[in-house]
DRENBA-621976 format. One line per field, with one value per residue: residue in three letters; chain; y, x, z of N, C-alpha, C in turn. Coordinates in steps of 0.2 Angstrom, whole numbers, plus 5000, padded with zeros to 4 digits. Example, Ala and Ser with C-alpha at 12.3 -4.5 7.8 and 13.67 -1.06 7.14 Angstrom:
<recs>
aa = (ALA, SER)
ch = (A, A)
npy = (4972, 4989)
npx = (5066, 5064)
npz = (5039, 5035)
capy = (4978, 4995)
capx = (5062, 5068)
capz = (5039, 5036)
cpy = (4984, 5000)
cpx = (5066, 5064)
cpz = (5039, 5039)
</recs>
This chain:
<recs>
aa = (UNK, UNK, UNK, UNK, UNK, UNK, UNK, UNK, UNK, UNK, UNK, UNK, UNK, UNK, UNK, UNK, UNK, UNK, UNK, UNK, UNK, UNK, UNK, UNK, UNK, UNK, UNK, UNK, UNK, UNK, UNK, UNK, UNK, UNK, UNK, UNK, UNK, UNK, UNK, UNK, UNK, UNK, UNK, UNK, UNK, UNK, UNK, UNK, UNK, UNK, UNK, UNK, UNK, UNK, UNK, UNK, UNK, UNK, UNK, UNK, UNK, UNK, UNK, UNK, UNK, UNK, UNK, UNK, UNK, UNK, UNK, UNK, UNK, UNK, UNK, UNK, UNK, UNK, UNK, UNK, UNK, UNK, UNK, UNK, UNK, UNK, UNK, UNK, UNK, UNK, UNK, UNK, UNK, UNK, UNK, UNK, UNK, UNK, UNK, UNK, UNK, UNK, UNK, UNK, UNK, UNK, UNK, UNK, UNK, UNK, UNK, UNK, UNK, UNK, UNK, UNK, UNK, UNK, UNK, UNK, UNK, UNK, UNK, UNK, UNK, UNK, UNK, UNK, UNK, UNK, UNK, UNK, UNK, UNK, UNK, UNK, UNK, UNK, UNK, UNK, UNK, UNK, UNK, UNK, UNK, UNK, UNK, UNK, UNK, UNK, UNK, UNK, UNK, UNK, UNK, UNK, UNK, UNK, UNK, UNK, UNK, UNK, UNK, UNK, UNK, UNK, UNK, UNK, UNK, UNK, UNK, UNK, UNK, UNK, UNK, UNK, UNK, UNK, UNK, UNK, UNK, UNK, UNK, UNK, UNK, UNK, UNK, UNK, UNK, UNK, UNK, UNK, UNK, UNK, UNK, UNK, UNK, UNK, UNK, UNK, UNK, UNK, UNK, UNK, UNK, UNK, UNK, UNK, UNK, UNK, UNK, UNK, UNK, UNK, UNK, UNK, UNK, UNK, UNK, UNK, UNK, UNK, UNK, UNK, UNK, UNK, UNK, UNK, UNK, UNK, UNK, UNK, UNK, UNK, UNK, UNK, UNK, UNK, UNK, UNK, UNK, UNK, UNK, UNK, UNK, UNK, UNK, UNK, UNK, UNK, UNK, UNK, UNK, UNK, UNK, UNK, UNK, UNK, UNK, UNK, UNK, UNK, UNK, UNK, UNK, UNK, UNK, UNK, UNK, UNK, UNK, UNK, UNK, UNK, UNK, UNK, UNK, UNK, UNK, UNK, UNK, UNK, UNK, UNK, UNK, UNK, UNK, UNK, UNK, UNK, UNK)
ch = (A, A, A, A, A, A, A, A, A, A, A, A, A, A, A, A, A, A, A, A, A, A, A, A, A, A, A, A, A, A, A, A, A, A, A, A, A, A, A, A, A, A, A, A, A, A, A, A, A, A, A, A, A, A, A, A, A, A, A, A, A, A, A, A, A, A, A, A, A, A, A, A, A, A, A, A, A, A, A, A, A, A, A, A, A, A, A, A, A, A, A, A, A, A, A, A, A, A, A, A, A, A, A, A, A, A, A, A, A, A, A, A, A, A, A, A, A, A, A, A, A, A, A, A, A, A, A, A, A, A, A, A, A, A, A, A, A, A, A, A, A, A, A, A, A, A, A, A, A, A, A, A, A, A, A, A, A, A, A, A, A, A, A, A, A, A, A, A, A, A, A, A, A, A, A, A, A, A, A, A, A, A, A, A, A, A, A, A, A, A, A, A, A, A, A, A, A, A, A, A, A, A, A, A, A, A, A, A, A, A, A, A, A, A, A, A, A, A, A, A, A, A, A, A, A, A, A, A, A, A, A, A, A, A, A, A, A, A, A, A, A, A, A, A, A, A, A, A, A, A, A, A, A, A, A, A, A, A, A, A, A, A, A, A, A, A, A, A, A, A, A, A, A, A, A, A, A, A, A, A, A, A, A, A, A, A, A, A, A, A, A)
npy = (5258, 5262, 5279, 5289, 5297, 5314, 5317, 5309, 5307, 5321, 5334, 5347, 5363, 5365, 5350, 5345, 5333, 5332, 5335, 5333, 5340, 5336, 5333, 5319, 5319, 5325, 5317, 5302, 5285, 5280, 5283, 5293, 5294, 5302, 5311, 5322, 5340, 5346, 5340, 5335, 5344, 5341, 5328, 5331, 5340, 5331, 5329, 5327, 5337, 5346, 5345, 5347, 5357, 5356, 5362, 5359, 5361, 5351, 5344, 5341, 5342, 5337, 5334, 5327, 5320, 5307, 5303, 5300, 5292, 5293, 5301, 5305, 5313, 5314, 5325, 5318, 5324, 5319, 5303, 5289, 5291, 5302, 5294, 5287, 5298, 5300, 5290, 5283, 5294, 5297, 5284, 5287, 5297, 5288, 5276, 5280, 5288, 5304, 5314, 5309, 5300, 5288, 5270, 5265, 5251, 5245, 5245, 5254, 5251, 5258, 5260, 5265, 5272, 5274, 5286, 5288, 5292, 5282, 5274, 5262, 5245, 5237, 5232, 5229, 5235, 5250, 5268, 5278, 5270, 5258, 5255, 5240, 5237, 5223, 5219, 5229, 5232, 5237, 5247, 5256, 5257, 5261, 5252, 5242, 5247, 5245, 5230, 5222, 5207, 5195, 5186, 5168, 5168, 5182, 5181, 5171, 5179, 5190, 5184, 5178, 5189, 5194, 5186, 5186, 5200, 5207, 5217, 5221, 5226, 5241, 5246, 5249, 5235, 5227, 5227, 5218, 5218, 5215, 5219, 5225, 5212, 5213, 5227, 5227, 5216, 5226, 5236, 5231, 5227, 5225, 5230, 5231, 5223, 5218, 5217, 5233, 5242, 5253, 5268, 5277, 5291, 5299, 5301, 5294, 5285, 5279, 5276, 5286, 5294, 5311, 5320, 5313, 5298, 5282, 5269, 5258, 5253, 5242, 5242, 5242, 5234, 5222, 5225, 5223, 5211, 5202, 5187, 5177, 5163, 5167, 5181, 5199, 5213, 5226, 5239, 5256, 5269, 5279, 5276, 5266, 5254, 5258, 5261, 5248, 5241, 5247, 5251, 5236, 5232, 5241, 5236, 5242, 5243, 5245, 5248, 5252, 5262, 5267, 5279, 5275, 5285, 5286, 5275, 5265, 5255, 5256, 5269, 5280, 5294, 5300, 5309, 5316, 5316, 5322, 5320, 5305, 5305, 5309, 5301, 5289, 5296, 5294, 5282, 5277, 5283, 5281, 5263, 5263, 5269, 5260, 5252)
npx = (4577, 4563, 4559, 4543, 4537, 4536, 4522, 4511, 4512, 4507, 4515, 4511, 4519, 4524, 4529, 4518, 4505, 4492, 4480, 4474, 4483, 4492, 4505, 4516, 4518, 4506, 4497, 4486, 4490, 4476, 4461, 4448, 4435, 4423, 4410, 4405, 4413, 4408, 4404, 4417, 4420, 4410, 4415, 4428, 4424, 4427, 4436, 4452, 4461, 4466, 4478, 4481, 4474, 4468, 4463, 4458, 4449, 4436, 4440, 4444, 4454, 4457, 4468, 4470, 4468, 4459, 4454, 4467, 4473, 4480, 4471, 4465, 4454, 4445, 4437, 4429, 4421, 4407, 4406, 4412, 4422, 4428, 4433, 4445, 4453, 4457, 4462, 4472, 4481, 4480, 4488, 4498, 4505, 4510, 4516, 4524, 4537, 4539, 4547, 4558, 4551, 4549, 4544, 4541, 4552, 4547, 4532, 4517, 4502, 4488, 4472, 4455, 4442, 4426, 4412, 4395, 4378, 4366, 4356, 4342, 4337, 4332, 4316, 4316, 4326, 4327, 4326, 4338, 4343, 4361, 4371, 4385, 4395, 4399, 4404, 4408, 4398, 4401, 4393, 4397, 4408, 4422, 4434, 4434, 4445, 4455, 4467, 4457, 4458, 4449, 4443, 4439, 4425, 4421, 4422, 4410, 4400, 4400, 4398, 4387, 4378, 4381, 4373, 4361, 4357, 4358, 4370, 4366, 4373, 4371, 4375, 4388, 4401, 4397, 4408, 4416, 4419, 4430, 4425, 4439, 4440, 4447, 4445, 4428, 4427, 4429, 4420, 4406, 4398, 4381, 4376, 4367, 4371, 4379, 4380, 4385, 4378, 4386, 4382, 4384, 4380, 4366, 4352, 4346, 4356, 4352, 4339, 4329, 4316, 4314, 4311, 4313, 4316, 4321, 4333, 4332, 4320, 4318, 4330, 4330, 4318, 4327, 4340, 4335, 4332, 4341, 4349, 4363, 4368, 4368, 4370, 4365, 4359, 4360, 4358, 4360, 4372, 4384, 4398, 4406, 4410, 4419, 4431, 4433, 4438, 4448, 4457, 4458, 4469, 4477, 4482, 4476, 4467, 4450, 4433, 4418, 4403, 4387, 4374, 4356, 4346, 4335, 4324, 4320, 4315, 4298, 4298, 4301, 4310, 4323, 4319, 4327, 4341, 4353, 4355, 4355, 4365, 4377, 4377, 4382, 4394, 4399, 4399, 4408, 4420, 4422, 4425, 4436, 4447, 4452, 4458)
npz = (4561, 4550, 4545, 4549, 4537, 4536, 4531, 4533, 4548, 4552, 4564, 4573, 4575, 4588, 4591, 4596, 4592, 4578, 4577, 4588, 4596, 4606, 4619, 4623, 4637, 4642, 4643, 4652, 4657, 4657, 4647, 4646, 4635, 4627, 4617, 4616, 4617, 4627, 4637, 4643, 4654, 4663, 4667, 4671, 4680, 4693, 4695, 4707, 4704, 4690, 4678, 4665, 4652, 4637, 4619, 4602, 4587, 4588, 4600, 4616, 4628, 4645, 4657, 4674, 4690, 4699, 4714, 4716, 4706, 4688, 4675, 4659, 4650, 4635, 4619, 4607, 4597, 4585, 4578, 4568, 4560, 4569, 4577, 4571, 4569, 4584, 4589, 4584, 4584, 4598, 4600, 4592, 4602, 4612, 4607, 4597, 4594, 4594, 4591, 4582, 4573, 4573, 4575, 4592, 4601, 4612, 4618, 4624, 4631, 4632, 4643, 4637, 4637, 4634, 4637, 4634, 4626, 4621, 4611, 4613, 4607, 4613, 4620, 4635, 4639, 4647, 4645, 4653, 4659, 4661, 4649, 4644, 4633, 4626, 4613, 4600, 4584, 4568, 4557, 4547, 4539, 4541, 4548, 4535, 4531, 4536, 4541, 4551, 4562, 4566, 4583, 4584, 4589, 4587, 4572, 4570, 4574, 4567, 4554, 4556, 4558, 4545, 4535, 4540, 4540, 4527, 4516, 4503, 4493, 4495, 4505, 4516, 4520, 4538, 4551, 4566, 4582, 4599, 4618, 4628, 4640, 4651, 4656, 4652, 4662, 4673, 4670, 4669, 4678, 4688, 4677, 4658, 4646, 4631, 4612, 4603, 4590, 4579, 4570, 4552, 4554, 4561, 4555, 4545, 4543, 4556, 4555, 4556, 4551, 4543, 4532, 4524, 4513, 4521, 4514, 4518, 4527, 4536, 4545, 4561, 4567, 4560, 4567, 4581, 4579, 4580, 4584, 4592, 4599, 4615, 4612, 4609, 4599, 4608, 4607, 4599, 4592, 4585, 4589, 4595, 4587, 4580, 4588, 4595, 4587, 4584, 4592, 4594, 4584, 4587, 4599, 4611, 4627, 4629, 4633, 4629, 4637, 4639, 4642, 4641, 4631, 4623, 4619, 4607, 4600, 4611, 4608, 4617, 4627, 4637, 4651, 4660, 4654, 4659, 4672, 4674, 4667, 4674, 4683, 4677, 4675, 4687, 4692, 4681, 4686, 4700, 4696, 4687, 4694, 4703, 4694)
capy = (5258, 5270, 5284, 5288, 5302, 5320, 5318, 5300, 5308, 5325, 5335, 5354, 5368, 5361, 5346, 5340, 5329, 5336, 5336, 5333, 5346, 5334, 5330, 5313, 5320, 5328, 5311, 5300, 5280, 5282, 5290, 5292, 5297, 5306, 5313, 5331, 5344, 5351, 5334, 5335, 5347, 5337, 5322, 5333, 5341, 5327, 5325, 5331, 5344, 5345, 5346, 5351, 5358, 5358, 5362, 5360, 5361, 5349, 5340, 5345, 5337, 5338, 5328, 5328, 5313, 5306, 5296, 5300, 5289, 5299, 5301, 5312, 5315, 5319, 5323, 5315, 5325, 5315, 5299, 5285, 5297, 5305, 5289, 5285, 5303, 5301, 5284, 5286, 5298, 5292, 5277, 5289, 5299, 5282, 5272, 5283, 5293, 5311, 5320, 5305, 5299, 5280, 5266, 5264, 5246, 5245, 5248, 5254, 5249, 5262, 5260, 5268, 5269, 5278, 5286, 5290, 5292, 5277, 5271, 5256, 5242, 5230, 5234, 5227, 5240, 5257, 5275, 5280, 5265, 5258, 5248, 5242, 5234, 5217, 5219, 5233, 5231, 5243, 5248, 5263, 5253, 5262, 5246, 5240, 5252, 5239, 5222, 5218, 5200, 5192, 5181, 5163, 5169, 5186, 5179, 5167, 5183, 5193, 5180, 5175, 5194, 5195, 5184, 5189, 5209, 5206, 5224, 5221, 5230, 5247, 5247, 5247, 5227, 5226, 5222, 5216, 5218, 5214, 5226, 5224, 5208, 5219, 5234, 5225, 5216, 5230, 5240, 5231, 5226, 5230, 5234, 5229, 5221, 5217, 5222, 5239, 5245, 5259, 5267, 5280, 5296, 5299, 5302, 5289, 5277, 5275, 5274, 5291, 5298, 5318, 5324, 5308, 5290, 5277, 5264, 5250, 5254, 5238, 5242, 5243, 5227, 5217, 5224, 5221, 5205, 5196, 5182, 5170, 5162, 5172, 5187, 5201, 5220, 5228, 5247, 5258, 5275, 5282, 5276, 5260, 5249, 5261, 5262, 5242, 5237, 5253, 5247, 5229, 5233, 5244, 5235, 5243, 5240, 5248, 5246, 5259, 5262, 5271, 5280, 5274, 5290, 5284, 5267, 5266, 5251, 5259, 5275, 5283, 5298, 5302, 5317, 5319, 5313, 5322, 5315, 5299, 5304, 5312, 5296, 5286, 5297, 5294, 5276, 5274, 5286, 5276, 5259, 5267, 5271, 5253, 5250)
capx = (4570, 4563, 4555, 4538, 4539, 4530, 4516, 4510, 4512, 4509, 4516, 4513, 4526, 4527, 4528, 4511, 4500, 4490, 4473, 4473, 4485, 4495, 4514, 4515, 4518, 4502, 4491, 4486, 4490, 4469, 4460, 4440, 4435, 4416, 4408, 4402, 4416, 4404, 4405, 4424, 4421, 4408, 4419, 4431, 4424, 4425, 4445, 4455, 4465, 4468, 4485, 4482, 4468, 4472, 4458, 4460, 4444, 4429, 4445, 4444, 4458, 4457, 4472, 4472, 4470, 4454, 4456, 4474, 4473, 4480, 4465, 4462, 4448, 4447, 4430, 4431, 4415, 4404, 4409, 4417, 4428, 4433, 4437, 4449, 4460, 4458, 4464, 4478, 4485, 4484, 4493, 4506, 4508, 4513, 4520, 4531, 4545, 4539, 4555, 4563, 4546, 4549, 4539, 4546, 4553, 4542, 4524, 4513, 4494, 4481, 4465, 4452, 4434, 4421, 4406, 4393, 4374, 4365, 4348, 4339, 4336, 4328, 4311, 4317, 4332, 4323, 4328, 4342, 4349, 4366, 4373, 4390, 4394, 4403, 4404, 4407, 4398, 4404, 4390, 4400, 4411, 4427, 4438, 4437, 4450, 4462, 4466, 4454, 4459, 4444, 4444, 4435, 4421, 4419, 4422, 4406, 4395, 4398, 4396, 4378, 4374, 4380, 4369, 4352, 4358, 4364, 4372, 4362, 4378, 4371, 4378, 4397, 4402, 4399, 4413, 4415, 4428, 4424, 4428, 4442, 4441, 4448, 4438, 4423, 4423, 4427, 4414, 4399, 4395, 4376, 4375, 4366, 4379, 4377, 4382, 4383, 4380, 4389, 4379, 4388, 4375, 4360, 4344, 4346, 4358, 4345, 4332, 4325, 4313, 4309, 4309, 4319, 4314, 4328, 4334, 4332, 4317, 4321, 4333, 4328, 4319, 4333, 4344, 4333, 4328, 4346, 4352, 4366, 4369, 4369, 4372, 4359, 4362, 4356, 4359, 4368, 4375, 4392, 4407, 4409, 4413, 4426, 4435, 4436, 4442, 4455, 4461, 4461, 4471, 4483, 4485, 4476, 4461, 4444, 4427, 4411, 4399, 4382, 4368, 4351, 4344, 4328, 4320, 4318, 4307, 4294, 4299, 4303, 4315, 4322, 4316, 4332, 4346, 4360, 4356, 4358, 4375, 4382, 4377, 4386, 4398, 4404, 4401, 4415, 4427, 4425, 4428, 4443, 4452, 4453, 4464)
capz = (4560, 4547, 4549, 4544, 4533, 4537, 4527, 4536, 4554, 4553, 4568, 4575, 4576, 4593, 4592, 4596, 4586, 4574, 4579, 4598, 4600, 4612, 4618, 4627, 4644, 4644, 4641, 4657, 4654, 4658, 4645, 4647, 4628, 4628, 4612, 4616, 4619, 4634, 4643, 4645, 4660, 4667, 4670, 4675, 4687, 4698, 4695, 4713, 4701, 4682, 4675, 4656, 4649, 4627, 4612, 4595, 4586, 4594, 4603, 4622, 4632, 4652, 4662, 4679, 4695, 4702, 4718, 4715, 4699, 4683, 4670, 4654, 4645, 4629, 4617, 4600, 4593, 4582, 4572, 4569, 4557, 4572, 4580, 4566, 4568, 4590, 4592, 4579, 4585, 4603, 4598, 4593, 4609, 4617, 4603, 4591, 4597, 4588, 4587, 4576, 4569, 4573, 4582, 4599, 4601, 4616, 4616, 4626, 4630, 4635, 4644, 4632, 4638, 4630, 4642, 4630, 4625, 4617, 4607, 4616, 4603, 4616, 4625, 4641, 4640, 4645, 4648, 4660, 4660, 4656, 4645, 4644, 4627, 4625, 4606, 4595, 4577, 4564, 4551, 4544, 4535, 4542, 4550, 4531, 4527, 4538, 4542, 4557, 4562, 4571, 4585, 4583, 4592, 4583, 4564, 4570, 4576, 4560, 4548, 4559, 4556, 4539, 4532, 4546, 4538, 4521, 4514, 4498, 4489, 4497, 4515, 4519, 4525, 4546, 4554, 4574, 4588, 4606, 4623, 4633, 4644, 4659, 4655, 4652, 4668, 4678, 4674, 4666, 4683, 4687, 4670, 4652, 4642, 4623, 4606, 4603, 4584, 4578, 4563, 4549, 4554, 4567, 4555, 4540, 4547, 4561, 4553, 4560, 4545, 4542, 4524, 4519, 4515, 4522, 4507, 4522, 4530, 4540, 4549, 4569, 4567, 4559, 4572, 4587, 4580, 4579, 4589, 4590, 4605, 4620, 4611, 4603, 4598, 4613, 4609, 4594, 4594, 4584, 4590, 4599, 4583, 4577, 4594, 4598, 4580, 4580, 4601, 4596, 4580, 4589, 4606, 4621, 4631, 4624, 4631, 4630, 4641, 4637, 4643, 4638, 4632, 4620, 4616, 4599, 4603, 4615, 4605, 4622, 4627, 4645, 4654, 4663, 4652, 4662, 4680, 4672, 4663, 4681, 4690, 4676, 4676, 4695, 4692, 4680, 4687, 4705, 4694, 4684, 4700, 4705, 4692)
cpy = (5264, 5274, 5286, 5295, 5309, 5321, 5312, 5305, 5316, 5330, 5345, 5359, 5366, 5356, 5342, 5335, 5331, 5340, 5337, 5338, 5343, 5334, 5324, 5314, 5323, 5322, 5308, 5291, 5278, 5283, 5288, 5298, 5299, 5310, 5321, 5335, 5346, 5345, 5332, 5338, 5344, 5330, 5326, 5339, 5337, 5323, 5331, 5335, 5339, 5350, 5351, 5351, 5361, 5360, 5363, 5357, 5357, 5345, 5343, 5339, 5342, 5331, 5329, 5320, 5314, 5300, 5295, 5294, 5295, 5297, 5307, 5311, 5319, 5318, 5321, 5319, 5318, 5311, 5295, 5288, 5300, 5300, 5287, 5290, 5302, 5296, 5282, 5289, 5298, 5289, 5279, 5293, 5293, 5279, 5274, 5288, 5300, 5314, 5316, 5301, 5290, 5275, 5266, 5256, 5243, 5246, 5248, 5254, 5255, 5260, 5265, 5268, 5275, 5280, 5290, 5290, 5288, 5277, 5264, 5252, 5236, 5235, 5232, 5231, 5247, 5262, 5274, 5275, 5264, 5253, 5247, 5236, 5228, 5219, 5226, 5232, 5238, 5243, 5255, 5261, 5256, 5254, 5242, 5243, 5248, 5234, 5221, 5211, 5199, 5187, 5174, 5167, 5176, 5185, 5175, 5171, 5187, 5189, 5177, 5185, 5197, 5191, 5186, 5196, 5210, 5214, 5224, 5225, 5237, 5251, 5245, 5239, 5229, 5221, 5223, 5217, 5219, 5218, 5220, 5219, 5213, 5223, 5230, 5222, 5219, 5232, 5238, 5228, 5229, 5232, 5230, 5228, 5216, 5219, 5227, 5242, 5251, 5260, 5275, 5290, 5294, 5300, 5295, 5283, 5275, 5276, 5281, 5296, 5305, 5317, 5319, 5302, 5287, 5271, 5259, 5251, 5246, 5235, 5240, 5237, 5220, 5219, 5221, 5214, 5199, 5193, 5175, 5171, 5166, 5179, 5191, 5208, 5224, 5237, 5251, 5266, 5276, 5279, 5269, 5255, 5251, 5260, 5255, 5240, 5241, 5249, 5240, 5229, 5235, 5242, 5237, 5242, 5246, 5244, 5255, 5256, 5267, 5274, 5279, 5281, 5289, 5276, 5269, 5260, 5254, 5266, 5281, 5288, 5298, 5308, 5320, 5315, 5313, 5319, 5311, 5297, 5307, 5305, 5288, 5287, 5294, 5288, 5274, 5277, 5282, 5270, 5258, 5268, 5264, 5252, 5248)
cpx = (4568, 4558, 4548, 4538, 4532, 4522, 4510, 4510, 4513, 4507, 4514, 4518, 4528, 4530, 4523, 4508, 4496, 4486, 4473, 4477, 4490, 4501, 4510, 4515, 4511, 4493, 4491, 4486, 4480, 4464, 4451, 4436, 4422, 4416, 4407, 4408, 4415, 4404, 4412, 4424, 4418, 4411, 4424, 4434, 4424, 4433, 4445, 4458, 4466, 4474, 4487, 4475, 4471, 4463, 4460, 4453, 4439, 4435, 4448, 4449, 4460, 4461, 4471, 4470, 4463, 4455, 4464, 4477, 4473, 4473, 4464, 4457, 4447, 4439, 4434, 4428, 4413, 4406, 4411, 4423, 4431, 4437, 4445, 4453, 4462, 4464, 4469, 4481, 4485, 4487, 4498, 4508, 4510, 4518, 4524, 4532, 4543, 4544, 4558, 4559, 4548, 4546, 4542, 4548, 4548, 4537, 4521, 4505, 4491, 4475, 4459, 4444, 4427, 4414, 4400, 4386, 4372, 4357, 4347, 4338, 4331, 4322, 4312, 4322, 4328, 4328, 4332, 4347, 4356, 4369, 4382, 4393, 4402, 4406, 4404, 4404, 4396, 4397, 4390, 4402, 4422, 4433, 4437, 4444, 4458, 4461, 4465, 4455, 4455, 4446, 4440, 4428, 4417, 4418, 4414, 4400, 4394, 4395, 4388, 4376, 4376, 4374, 4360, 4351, 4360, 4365, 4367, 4367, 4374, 4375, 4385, 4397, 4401, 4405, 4412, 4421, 4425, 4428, 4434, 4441, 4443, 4445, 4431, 4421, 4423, 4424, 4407, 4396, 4387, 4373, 4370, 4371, 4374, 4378, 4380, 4382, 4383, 4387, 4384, 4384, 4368, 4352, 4344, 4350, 4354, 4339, 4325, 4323, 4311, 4306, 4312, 4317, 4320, 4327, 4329, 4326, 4316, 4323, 4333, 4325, 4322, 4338, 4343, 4330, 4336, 4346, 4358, 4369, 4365, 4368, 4367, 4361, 4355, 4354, 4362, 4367, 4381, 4399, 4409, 4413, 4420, 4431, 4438, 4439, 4449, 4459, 4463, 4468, 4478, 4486, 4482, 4467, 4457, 4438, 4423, 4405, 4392, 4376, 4361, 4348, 4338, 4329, 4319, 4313, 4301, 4294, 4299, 4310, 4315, 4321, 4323, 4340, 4353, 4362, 4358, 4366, 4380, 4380, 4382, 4394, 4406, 4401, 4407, 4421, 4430, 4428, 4436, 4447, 4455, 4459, 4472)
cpz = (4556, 4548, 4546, 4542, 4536, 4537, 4530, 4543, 4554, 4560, 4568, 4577, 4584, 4596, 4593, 4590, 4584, 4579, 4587, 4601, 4608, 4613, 4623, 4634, 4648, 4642, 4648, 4651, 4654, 4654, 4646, 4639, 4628, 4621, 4612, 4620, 4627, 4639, 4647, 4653, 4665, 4670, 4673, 4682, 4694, 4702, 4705, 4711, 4694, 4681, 4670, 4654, 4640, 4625, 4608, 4592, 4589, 4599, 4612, 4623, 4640, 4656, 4668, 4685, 4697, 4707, 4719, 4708, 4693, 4677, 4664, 4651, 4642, 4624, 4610, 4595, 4591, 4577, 4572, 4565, 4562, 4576, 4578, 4568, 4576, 4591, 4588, 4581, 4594, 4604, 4599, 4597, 4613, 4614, 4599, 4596, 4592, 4586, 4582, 4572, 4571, 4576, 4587, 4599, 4607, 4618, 4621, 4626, 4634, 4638, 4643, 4635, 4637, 4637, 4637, 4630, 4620, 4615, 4609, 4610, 4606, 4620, 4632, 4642, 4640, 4647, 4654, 4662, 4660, 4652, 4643, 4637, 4627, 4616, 4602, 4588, 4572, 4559, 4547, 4542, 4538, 4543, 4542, 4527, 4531, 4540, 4549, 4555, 4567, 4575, 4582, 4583, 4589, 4576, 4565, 4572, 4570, 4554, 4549, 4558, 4550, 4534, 4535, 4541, 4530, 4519, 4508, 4495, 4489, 4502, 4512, 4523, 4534, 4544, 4562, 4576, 4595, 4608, 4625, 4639, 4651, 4660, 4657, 4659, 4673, 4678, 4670, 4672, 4686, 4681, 4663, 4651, 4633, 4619, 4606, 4595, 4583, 4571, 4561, 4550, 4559, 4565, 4550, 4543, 4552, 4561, 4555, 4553, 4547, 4538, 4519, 4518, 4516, 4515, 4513, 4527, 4537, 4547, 4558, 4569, 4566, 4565, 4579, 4588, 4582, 4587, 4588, 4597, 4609, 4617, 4607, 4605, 4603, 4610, 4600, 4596, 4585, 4583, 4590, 4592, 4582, 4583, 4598, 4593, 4580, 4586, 4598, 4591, 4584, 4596, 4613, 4620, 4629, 4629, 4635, 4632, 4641, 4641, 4639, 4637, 4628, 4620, 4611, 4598, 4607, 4612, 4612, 4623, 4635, 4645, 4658, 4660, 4658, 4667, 4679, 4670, 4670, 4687, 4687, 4675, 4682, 4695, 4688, 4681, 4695, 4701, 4690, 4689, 4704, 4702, 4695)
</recs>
């Protein structure tokens, strides 16, 4: 098998993975991926004991057992660009051999689940909520950079919101990738469920005017307006597209789960964001234990 060369998989004087600062023994097959550095602790203060605690720049990683179920969580910071270094190099704490640089002949699947703060798109979806996303749609353009292969059912939702969204040769292509089947129905229970948009930036990609006019002033409408079938873009944030296209891409189980933190319909903000993120908190870490 060959090897992939230095420059392609580059490792720490350790051994570790660049970014993440990991070895494989210090991952859980679990992992619970959250945005903000400062949230790593708040999920894990809920663990029975932490194993490993790592940092390397906005990349906090906290392993240790919840319910006697192993789980780590790790922050990504802000991005689908951070998604792209995270979830890569997860891959390769599981599936390459680091000290000979090679794929392993046997692969291993992750369960990946994003716990994260979201933007309401529907007026029937308020504050504090949660929503737990069927759909990833990319409008960062990242997942063009590989060969996402779409199901039926996905090829037949992007092409019904590429034409609803046209790019007008401004925007990067949408692309789509659905959660986790497993994931999904463990924990969207009680829940919102709906595509999730994942936009490239938090003022202009969504549409949030200062000192700036958006090209696409549009936007929010057109997204809140789609429908095909059953399905309509309940929410967007950051991450979630980059995170279901890279999973489905690489093999493991992927779905994100959000808090409601504004309506951008009703133009509403929550008054107590956190309570809501410590009560979804220890909703998906009871669900996650089930596994």
């Amino acid at each position: 098998m060959s090897q992939i060369p230095e420059s392609e998989l580059i490792l720490n004087k350790d051994g570790s993975v660049y970014h993440l600062n990991l070895q494989p023994w210090e991952l859980a097959p679990v992992v619970i991926n959250v945005g903000d550095p400062d949230r790593v602790a708040m999920v894990s203060a809920y663990f029975d004991k932490i194993d490993v605690k790592k940092q390397k720049r906005e990349f906090v990683t906290h392993t240790g057992t919840y319910k006697g179920k192993a789980i780590t969580v790790l922050s990504t910071g802000i991005g689908t660009d951070n998604i792209d270094i995270v979830y890569n190099e997860l891959d390769a704490l599981v599936n390459i051999d680091l000290p000979s640089r090679t794929i392993k002949k046997e692969l291993s699947r992750l369960y990946l689940v994003r716990i994260g703060t979201s933007g309401s798109l529907q007026a029937d979806i308020p504050v504090d909520q949660f929503v737990c996303s069927s759909f990833g749609l990319g409008l960062d353009g990242l997942l063009n950079f590989y060969k996402l292969q779409n199901t039926g059912e996905e090829e037949q939702v992007i092409q019904a919101f590429r034409k609803h969204y046209p790019n007008q040769g401004i925007l990067p292509q949408s692309y789509i990738s659905g959660a986790s089947p497993v994931l999904f129905e463990l924990l969207s229970k009680d829940m919102f469920s709906g595509i999730t948009a994942s936009c490239s930036g938090f003022y202009g990609p969504q549409m949030r005017q200062l000192r700036l006019e958006p090209s696409r002033p549009d936007m929010i409408d057109k997204l809140s307006s789609f429908r095909y079938g059953d399905h309509r873009i309940t929410n967007f944030e950051m991450e979630t597209g980059a995170m279901y296209g890279l999973a489905s891409l690489l093999g493991h189980h992927c779905c994100s789960v959000n808090v409601i933190v504004a309506n951008r319909i009703a133009q509403q903000y929550s008054n107590d964001a956190d309570a809501a993120m410590h009560r979804l908190i220890q909703t998906v870490l009871d669900r996650l234990a089930t596994l």
